[in-house]
C-alpha positions in Angstrom: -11.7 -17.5 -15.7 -14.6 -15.2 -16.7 -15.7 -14.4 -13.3 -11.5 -14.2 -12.2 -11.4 -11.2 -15.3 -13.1 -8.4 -13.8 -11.7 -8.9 -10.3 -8.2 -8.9 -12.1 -8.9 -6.1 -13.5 -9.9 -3.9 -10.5 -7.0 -5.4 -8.2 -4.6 -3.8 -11.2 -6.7 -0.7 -11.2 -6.3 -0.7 -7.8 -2.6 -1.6 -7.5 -1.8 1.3 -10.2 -3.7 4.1 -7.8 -1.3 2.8 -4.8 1.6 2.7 -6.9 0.7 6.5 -7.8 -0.2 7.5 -4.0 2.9 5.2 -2.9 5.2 8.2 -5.2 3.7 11.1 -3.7 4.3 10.1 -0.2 7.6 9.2 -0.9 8.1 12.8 -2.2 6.0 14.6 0.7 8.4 12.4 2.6 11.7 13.4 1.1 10.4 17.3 1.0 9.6 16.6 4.8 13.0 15.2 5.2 14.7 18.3 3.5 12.6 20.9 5.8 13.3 18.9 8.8 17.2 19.4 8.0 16.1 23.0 7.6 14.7 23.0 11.3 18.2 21.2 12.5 20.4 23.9 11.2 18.0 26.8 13.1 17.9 24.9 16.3 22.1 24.1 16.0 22.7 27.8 15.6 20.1 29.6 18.0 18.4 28.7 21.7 14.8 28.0 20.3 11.5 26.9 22.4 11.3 22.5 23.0 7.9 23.1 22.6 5.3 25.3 20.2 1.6 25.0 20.7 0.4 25.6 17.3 -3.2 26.8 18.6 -4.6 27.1 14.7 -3.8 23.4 14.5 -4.5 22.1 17.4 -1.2 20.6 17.7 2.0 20.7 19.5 5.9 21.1 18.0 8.0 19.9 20.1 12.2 19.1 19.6 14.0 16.4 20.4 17.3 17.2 21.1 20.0 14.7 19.8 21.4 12.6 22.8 18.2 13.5 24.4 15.9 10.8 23.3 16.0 6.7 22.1 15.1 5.7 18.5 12.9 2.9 18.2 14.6 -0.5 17.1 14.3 -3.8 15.4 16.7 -6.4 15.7 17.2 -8.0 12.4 17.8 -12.0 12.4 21.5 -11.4 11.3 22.5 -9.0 13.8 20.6 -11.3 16.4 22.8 -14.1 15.9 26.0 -11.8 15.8 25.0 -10.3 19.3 24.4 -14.3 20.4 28.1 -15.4 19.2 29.6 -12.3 20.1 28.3 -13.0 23.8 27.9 -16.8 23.8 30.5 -17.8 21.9 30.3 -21.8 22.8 26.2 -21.7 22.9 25.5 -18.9 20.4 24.4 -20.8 17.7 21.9 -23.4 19.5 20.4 -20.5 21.2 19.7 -18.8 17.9 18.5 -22.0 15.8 16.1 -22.3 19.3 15.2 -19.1 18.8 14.2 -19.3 15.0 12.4 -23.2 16.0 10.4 -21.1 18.3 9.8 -18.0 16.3 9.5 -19.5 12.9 6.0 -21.5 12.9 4.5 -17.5 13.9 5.3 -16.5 10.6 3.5 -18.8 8.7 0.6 -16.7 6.8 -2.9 -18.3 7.5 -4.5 -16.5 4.4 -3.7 -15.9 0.9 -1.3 -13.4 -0.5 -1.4 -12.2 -4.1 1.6 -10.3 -6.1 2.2 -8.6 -9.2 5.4 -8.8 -10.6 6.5 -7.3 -14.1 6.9 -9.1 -17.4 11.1 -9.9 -17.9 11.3 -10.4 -21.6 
């Protein structure tokens, strides 16, 4: 236990500072989130430039129009086996439980995982 102590200590250390950094970026994210609704209205109401070249930083603006461009996409293990019943409805469900027997042994962790959880009282 002594030599687990300090260790412990620094991982919570450590897990506090991420915590902290985790809540700014979530608000830089929201704030980026606002200004990018911000940008939406001004290209909805006026013919504005695809594309900026922002020389100073060495970096390129560019727009997306909507209906212009693909999101990228996960398929979540519910909706997979929806889709499969929907389509096959006699074979759906063998095809998904052969699909999780051949999926499931990649997910199983080959290293340790550690967790803090808080105190219920």
């Amino acid at each position: 236990m002594d030599t687990l102590k300090p260790i412990l200590t620094r991982y919570l250390e450590n897990n506090k500072q991420l915590a902290d950094v985790n809540t700014r970026a979530k608000d830089l994210r929201e704030h980026r989130q606002t200004l990018e609704l911000d940008l939406a209205a001004a290209y909805n109401e006026s013919t504005l430039p695809a594309k900026i070249e922002l020389n100073a930083s060495k970096m390129v603006f560019q727009v997306k129009k909507p209906g212009e461009w693909k999101k990228g996409w996960s398929l979540s293990k519910k909706q997979l086996q929806n889709y499969l019943l929907e389509i096959l409805p006699e074979h759906g469900e063998d095809v998904m439980k052969e699909i999780v027997r051949r999926h499931e042994h990649t997910l199983v962790a080959d290293e340790y995982s550690f967790e803090l959880k808080t105190l219920l009282e």
